[in-house]
N, C-alpha and C positions, 0 to 999 in steps of 0.2 A: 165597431163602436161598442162600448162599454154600456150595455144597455140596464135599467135599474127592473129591479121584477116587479111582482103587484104587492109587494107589501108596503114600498115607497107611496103607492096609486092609495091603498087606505089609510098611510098613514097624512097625507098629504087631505082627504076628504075628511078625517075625525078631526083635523087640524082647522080647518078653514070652515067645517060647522061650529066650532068651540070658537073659534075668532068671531063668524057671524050671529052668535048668541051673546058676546061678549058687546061687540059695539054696539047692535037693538037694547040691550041692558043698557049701555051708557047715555048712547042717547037716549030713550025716554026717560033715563033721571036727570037729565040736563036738559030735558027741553027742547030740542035743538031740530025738532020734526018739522019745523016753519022753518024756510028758507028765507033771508034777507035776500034784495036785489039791489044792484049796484048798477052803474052805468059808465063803461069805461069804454074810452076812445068811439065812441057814438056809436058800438053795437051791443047786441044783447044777448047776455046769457044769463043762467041760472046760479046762483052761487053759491057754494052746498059749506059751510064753516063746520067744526068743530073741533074737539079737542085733543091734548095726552102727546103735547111737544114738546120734547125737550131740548130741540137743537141750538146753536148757540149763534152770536156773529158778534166778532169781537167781545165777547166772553160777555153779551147779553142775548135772550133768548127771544125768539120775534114775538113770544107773548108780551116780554115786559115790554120790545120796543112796541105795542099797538098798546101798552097800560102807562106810558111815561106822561104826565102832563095834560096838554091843553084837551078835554073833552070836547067832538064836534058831534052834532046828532047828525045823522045821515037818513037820508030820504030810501024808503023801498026800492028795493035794489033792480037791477036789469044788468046782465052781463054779456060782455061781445062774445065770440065763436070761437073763445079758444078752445071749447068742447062741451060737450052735452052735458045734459042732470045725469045722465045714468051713468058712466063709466070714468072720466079723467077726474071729476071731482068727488066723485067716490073712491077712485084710487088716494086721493091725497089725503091727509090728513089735519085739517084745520081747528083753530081755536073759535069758540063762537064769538062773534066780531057782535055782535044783537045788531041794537042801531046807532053803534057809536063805533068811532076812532079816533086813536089818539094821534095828532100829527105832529105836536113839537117834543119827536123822540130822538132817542142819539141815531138814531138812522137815517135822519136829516143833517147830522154833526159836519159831515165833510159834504156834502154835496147839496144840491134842492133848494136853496136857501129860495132861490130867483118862484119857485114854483105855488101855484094856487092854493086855496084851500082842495079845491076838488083833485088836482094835480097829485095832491099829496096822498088823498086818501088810493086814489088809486094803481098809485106807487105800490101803498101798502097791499092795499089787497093783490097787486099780482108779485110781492114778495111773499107772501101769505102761500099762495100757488106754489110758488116754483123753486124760493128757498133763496133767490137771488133776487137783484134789481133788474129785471127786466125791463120796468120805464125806463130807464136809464139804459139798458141795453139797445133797445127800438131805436134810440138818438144816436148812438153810435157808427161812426162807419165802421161797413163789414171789413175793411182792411185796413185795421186801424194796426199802429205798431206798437208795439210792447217795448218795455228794455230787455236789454240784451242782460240777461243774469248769469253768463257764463262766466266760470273763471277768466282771470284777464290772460292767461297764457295760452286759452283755450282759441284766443282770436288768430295766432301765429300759426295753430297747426293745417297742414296739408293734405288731401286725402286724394286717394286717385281717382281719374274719370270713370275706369273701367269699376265699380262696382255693381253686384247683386239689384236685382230688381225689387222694387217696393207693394207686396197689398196694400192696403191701409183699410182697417177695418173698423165701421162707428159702429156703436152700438149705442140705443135710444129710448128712451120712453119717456112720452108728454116731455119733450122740450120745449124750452122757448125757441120759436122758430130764428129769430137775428142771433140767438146765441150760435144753437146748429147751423145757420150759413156761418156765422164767423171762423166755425172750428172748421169749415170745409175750406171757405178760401185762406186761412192760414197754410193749411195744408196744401194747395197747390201755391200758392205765392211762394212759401219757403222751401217745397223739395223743388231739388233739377228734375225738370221735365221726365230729360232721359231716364230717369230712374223711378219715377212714380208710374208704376203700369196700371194699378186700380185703386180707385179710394169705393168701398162699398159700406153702405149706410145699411143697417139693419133693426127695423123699427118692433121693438117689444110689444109691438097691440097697442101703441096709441090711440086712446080717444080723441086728445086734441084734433080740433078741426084745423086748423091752418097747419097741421102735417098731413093733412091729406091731400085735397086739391093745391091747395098753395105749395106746398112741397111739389109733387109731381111736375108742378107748372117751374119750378126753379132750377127742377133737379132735369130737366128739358134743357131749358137756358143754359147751362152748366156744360151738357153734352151738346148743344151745338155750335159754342167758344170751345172745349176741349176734347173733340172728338171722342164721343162716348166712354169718357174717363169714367163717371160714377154708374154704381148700379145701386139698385133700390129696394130692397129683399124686407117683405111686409108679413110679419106673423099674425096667424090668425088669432089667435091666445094668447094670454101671457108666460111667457118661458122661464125667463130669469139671463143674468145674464151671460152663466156660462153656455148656456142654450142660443142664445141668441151671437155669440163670439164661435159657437160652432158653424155655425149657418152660413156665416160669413167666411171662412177659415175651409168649405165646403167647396166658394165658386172661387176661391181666390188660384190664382195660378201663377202667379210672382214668385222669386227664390224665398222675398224675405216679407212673411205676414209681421204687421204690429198693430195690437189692439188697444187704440183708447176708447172715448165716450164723448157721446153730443155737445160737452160744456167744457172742452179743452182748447185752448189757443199752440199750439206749436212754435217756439221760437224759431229765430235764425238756423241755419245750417244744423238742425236737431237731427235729420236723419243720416248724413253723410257718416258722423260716429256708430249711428248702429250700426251700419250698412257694413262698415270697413274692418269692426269686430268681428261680426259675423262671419266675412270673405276669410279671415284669417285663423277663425274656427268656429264648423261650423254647430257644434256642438255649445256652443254658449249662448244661453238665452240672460236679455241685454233688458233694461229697465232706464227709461231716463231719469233725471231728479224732475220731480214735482215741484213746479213752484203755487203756488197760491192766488187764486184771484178773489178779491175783496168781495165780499156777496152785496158792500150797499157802493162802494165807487167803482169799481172792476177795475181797482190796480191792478196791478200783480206786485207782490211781494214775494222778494226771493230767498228762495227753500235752503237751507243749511244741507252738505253733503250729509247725508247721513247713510247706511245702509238697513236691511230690513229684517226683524227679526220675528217670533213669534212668543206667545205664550203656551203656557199646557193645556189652557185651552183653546189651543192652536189658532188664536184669533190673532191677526196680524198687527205689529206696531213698528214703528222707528228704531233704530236704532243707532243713537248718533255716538255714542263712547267707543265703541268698535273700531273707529273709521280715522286714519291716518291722515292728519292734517298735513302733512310735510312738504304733499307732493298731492296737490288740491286737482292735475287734470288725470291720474292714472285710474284706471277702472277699476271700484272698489269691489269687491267680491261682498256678495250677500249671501247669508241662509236661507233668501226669498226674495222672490220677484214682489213690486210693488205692485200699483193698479193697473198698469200699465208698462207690458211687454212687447216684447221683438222675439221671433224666432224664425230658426231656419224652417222652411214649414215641412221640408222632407226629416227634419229630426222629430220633427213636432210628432208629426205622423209616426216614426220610429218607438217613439216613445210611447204612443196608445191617442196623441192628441188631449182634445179636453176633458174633463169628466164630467158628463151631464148628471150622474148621480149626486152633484153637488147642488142641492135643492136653494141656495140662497149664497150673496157674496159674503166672504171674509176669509173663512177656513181655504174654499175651494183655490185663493193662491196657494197655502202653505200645502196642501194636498199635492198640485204640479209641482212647487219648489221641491218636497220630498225626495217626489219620484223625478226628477231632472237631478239630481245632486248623486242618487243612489243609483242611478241607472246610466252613469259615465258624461252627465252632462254638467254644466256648470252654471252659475248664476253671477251676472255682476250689473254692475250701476256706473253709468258714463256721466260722471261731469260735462260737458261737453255737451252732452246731447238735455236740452231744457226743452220741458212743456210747460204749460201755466195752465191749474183745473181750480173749477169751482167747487172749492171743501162740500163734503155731503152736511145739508142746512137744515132737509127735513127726513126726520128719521122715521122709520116704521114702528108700529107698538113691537115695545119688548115684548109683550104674547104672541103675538104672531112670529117675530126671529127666534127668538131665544131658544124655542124647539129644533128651527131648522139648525140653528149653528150647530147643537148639540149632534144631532143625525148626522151631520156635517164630520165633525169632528170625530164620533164613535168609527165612522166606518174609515177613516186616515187612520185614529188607532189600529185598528185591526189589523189593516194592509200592510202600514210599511211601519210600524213599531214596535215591535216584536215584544221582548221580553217589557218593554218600558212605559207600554200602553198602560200602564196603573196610574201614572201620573196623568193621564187623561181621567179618568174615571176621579182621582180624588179632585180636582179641578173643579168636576163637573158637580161633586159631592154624589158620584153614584155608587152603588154596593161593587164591589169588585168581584161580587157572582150571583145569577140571578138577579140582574138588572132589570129586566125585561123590557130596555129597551132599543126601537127597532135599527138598525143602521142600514138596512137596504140588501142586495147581494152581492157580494164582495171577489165572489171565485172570480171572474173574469180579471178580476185585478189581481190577484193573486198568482194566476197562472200566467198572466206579462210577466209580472214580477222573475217570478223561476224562471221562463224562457230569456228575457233579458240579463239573469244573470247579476241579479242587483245587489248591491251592496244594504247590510242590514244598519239597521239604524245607531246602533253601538258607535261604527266608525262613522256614521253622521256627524254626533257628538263630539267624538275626538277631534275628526279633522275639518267641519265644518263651523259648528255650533257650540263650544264647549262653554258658553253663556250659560245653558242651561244647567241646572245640577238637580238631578234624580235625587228623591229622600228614599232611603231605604228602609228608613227604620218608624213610620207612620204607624200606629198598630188601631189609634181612633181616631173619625172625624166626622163632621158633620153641626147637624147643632147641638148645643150642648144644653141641658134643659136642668132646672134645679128644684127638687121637691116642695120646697114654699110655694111654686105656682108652676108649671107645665106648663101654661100657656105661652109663657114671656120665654126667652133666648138668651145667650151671653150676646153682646152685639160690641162691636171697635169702637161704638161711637162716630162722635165728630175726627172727620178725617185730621181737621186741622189740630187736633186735641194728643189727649197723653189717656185719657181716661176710658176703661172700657167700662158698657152698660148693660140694663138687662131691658129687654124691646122685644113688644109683641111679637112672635115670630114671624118670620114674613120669606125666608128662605130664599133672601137674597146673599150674595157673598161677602157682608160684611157681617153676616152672623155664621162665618164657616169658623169649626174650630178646627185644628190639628193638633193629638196629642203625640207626642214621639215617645216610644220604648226608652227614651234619656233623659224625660222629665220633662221636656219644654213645649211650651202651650201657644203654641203659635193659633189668632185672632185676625179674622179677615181674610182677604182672599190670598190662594196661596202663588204666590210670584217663584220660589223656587229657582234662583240663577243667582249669578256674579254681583251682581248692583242690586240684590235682593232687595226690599222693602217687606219684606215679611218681617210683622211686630210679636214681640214673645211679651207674653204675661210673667209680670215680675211684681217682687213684693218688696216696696223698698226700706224696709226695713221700720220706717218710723211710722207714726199716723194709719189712718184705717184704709188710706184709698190705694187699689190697684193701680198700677201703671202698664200700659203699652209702650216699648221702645225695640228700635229696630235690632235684629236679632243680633247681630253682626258687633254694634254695639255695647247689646249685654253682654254677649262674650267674652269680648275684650276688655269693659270694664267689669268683669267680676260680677254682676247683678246676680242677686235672688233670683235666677229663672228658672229653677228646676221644681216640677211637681210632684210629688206620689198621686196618684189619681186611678183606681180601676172601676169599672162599671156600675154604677148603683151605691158609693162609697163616697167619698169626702174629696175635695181636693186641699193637699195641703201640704204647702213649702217645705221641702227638704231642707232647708237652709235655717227658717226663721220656726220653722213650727206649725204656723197661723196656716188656719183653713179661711180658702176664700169662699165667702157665702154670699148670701141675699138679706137684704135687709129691707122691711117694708117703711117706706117713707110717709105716703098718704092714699088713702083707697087709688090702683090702679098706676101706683107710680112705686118701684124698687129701685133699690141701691146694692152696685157689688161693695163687698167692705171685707176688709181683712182683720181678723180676730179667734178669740180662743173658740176651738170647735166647737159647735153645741149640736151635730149630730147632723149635720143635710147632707143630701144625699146629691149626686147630680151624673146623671147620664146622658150619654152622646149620642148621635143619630146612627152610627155604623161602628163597628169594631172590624179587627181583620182576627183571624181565625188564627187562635195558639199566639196571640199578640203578636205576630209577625207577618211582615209584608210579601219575604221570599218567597216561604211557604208556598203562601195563598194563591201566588202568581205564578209560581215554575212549571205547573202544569196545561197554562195558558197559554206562556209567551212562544214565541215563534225561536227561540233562540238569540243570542248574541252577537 
């Protein structure tokens, strides 16, 4: 096992003090130290609300759906046994709900219409929880059918009897209990018997109470209809969850592990495709397509093929332009496994297995996808084989992840990105030397690496990935700050806009600037590939305002985008003359404007050394 040393252990405790200084600060300026009680389904718990959500459902966020319309006053609250005051609803993160909710919101739009006033609130509040409709869930039978969202040609194909045996591995925390039985009996209703050997549930340190007794008492019932099919692996702690997919991946003994999560339904014949890929090599780790379940009606809506690609800062996304319509059942090849994988588990093993030194999700796919692409394995996505999950609804504070992804991410650079690990660091906006910071210990992976014999990341790019396009010629980036005030930042603006601003700094990436050794001033965050959306600062020649327009485009049409620009100097149009500056509009408000110089000065958060990128990095990288 790839074990992490102790600098992850203090990085991990300086982290989770600053997060619990962070949220005591918010709550007592919001109040929120009185608990409201509630009273659902005639038991009682505590119910702990607050704030700092940004997640979405159907492109509205559960704050506005509890702020749409009809105010109802609700009475002191009392809440049933889905878990204690101390731990599940301290893991969650809620909006303060006071003594009101709002019930005639689009969250009722397709469903609830028949349901009470008290019905409704309490809808809300266990969407509030869980990020989903679990009123609505609780009604549901556990083996209810889905549509079939497979390709129509994928109905015709045949697979043999004799295939590979099935683990099947949950992984969980505080679920809704009728969600997790539904994803367990999808999974034995839809694989062939013969072939599912374990489904093993691995529970992240739930507090929820009705996954403890209640569960144990189902997960009984279960084994004595399918002779001790399931097993039930309880962490003391919270792990996370490539910690908790290890666990699992530890007792499994089947040819073919595959790992989802508590809130997935498995279509028809979804496993038979992995299975029969796999038998025929076994070096490919296999991804189904995701389809979607509605978080307020629990459709499913079905997933477009897409495959899976990454960012530089290795954070996982879609990728649907990639992917060959022509021939809608062949197994698309991806740069990366989705959330949910299949693999041989003796290549798994082969390979090094999981990486526990992946303190939180995201990165940790693009991490295995790496090293499976570069170390003789391959990655691909089966039409044919459909799951239906429930989109992630409640999200963590950005203080709390944004650390880990970055830890996350430094130490994938390291390991398997040789010379091109700089594009991680600009991403991330970190210095390209003397960063200081931590990424964990790396040699064990290192030394796989060279005994595997791995392929470097160079031919990644060519023969996997070539989405991606490496800038070489970066020399500053960061924020860009302008002598009139220090305080304020260049900033993109409104996304939907053309106009960039100047905004208190706040060292998010839509105040990152990149300036290139060729003049062009690329604003916002840097995307860097094929279907680029990186906007270049351009002068359009008339009137005083800057424009942002996609690079791709300036190029093509001939724009003003080139700057003269050095440290502590002017920036200003090669093309038109005009220096762009700052203009003050009204105490505490500026304007970028373009005009004859009058002398500002403006400096960037980081330079590269001799204004060149190579340089700086050749003594780094690992090679080509």
């Amino acid at each position: 096992k790839m074990l992490l040393g102790k600098s992850p252990k203090v990085f991990l405790i300086g982290l989770a003090l600053l997060f619990v200084v962070h949220v005591i600060l918010f709550l007592y300026i919001k109040g929120i130290f009185q608990k409201p009680n509630i009273q659902i389904h005639g038991k009682e718990k505590t119910y702990s609300p607050s704030s700092g959500d940004n997640s979405t459902m159907e492109h509205q966020s559960q704050w506005e759906i509890l702020h749409d319309l009809e105010v109802v006053n609700m009475p002191p609250v009392k809440v049933e046994d889905r878990g204690d005051d101390s731990a599940f609803l301290k893991n969650r993160i809620h909006h303060k709900l006071q003594k009101k909710v709002f019930v005639q919101s689009n969250f009722f739009q397709n469903w609830g219409e028949d349901l009470t006033k008290d019905q409704k609130i309490q809808a809300l509040i266990l969407f509030s929880m869980y990020g989903y409709n679990v009123y609505l869930s609780d009604q549901l039978p556990l083996n209810r059918s889905i549509p079939d969202t497979r390709p129509f040609r994928c109905l015709n194909k045949k697979y043999p009897l004799q295939l590979p045996t099935l683990s099947v591995v949950i992984t969980f925390g505080d679920e809704a209990l009728s969600v997790l039985q539904r994803a367990i009996t999808s999974i034995i209703n839809r694989t062939p018997s013969h072939l599912l050997k374990e489904l093993i549930l691995v529970d992240d340190f739930s507090s929820n109470e009705d996954l403890k007794e209640d569960l144990d008492k189902q997960i009984r019932l279960y084994n004595l209809k399918y002779s001790g099919l399931l097993t039930l692996i309880r962490h003391t702690k919270r792990k996370g969850v490539v910690s908790a997919r290890l666990s699992g991946i530890q007792v499994a003994t089947a040819d073919v592990v595959v790992f989802l999560d508590g809130h997935t339904e498995v279509n028809v014949e979804w496993a038979e495709p992995i299975l029969a890929r796999i038998q025929k090599d076994h070096t490919v780790i296999v991804s189904p397509i995701i389809d979607n379940i509605l978080s307020n009606t629990l459709e499913v809506d079905q997933y477009p093929l897409t495959s899976s690609g990454f960012d530089w800062r290795l954070y996982g996304h879609y990728d649907y332009l990639s992917v060959n319509l022509k021939d809608d059942i062949i197994p698309i090849k991806s740069p990366t496994i989705t959330d949910f994988f299949a693999a041989s588990r003796t290549f798994l093993e082969e390979i090094g297995s999981l990486d526990i030194g992946m303190l939180f999700y995201g990165v940790e796919k693009t991490e295995l996808s790496l090293r499976v692409w570069q170390c003789g394995g391959k990655i691909e996505i089966l039409p044919c084989s459909r799951v239906a999950h429930f989109p992630q609804t409640i999200e963590p504070s950005p203080l709390m992840i944004l650390p880990l992804m970055k830890y996350n991410a430094l130490q994938v650079a390291e390991v398997w990105m040789d010379k091109y690990k700089y594009m991680v660091y600009l991403a991330w906006n970190l210095p390209l030397e003397s960063h200081g910071m931590d990424f964990g210990v790396v040699s064990s992976w290192i030394e796989l690496r060279k005994k595997l014999k791995c392929k470097n990341f160079d031919w990644y790019l060519r023969n996997v990935y070539p989405v991606l396009m490496p800038i070489q010629n970066i020399v500053g980036y960061g924020a860009m700050k302008n002598s009139v005030n220090e305080m304020i930042c260049m900033d993109q603006g409104n996304i939907e806009g053309n106009t960039p601003t100047m905004n208190h700094c706040n060292g998010y990436r839509q105040q990152f600037v990149y300036y290139h050794l060729t003049g062009e001033l690329y604003v916002g965050p840097l995307n860097a590939d094929i279907y680029s959306s990186d906007r270049c600062l351009t002068d359009p020649g008339e009137g005083w305002k800057p424009e942002l327009v996609s690079c791709q485009d300036a190029t093509l049409k001939k724009l003003n985008m080139y700057w003269n620009f050095k440290q502590g100097a002017s920036i200003t149009n090669k093309d038109t003359n005009r220096c762009l500056e700052v203009s003050k509009r009204s105490p505490g408000s500026h304007i970028l404007v373009l005009q004859k110089c009058t002398g500002q000065r403006w400096t960037i958060q980081h330079t590269v050394r001799n204004w060149g990128i190579s340089s700086t990095l050749s003594k780094n990288g690992n090679g080509g």
